[in-house]
N, C-alpha and C positions, 0 to 999 in steps of 0.2 A: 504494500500500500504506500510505504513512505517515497519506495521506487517510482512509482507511474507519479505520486505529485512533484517529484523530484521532476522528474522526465517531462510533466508538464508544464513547469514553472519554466525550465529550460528550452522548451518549445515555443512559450509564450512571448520571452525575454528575444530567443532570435527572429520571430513575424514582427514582433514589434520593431527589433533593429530593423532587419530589408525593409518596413514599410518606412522607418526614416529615411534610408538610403536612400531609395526610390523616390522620394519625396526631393531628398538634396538633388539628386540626379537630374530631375522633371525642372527644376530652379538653374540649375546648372550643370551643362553637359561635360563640365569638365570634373564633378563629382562622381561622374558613371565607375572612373577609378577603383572607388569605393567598393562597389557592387562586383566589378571585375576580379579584383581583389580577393573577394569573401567566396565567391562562385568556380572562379578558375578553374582551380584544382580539382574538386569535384565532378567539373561537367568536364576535365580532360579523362579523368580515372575511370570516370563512365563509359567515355566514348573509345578508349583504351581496350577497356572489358569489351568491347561491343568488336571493333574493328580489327585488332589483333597489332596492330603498328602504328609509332608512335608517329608518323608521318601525317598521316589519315586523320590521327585522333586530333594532334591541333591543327589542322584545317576545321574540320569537322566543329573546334571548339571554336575556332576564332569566325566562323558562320555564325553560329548561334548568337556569340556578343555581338555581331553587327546587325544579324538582327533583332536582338532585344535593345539596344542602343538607337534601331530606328521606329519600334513599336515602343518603346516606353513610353511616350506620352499621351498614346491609348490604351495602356496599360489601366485596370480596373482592379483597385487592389480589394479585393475580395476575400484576403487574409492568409493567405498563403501562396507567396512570389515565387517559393521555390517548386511549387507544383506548375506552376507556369513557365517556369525557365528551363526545367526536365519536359514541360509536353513542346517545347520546339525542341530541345535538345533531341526528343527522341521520335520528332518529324525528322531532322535530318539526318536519322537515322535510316529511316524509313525509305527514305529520298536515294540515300547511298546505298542501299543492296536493290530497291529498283534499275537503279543504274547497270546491275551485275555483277555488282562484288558481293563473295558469297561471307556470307554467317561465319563469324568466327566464337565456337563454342570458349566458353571459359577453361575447359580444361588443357586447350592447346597453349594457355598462357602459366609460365615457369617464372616465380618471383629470380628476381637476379643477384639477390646477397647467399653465398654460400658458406659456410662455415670454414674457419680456416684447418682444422686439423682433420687427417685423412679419418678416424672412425666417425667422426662428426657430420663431413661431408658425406659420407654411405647412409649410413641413417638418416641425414635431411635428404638426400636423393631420394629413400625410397619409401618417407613419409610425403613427398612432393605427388610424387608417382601413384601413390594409393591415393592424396586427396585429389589428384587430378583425373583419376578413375570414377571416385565416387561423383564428381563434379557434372564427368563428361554422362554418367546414368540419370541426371537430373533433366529433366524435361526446359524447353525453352524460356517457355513461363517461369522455371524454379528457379532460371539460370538467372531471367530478370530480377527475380527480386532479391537473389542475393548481391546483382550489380547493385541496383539499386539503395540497399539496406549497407552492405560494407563499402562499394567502393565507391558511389557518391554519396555514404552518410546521412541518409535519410532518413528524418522518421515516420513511424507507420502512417500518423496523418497525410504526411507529404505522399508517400507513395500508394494510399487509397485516392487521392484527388487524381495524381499520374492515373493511375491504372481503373480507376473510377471504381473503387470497389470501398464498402466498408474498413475505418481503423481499424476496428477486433478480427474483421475477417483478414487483414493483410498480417496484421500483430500473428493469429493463429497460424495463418499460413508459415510464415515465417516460423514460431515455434516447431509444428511440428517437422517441417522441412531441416531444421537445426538437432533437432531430437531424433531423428530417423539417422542422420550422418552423424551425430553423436555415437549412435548403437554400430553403426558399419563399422566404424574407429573400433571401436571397442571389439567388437567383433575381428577383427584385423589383429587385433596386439592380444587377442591371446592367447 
């Protein structure tokens, strides 16, 4: 219980920042900074997860900012910017595999820090190897929301308005889809 008011107070606290931002922004377009700033990373990590190459992913990111840079000031903050800034993000996603570039599952992506000593490195090889098996068994939908949940940061609210689905429905989603590769792990090491 203290968690979810935790988690909402925290929630609150950042709609209420992007809606200043957005606000400094709409006043002055050399504030948009601001918003760039706080969003970047996120919407590169996503489009990362999505695209497979880091080539792609900032084109891909640097579209998105020029078009929320030229739709902000019919922007209708309706209380949460980052559900809006993810549903163009993931128009021009939509946009780039129309064009024929194929789906890049999450499991074909290998973080790139390796451990420096040689029993350290085998054992994160072939805990990589198992989460990247269990990842690749995930259905496309599951694949999204685990983009969406770890690698643009999202919370369930945000990713119910993306994906238009109920917060508890996406929150459960989420759990049990964490709970299911919880038991595979497990299942795996013993």
């Amino acid at each position: 219980m203290t968690e979810t008011i935790s988690l909402d107070l925290e929630q609150n606290f950042c709609i209420e920042e992007d809606a200043k931002l957005v606000l400094a922004a709409r006043q002055n377009p050399g504030e948009f900074k601001q918003l760039y700033q706080k969003w970047m990373a996120r919407i590169f990590r996503y489009f990362y997860f999505r695209v497979g190459n880091v080539k792609d992913a900032e084109d891909l990111t640097s579209q998105v900012f020029l078009k929320v840079f030229e739709d902000l000031p019919r922007y209708r903050d309706r209380g949460c910017f980052s559900a809006w800034l993810f549903s163009i993000a993931h128009a021009r996603v939509v946009d780039y595999y129309r064009r024929g570039h194929r789906e890049v599952p999450l499991s074909t992506l290998a973080p790139e820090t390796v451990p420096d000593d040689l029993p350290a490195q085998s054992a994160y090889r072939d805990d990589i190897q198992h989460l990247l098996v269990m990842l690749q068994s995930l259905s496309m939908e599951e694949q999204e929301l685990i983009r969406l949940r770890f690698a643009a940061e999202l919370s369930y609210q945000e990713i119910g308005l993306i994906l238009n689905r109920k917060q508890d429905a996406v929150r459960k989603s989420i759990s049990r889809l964490l709970e299911r590769m919880q038991s595979q792990w497990e299942a795996k090491n013993e």
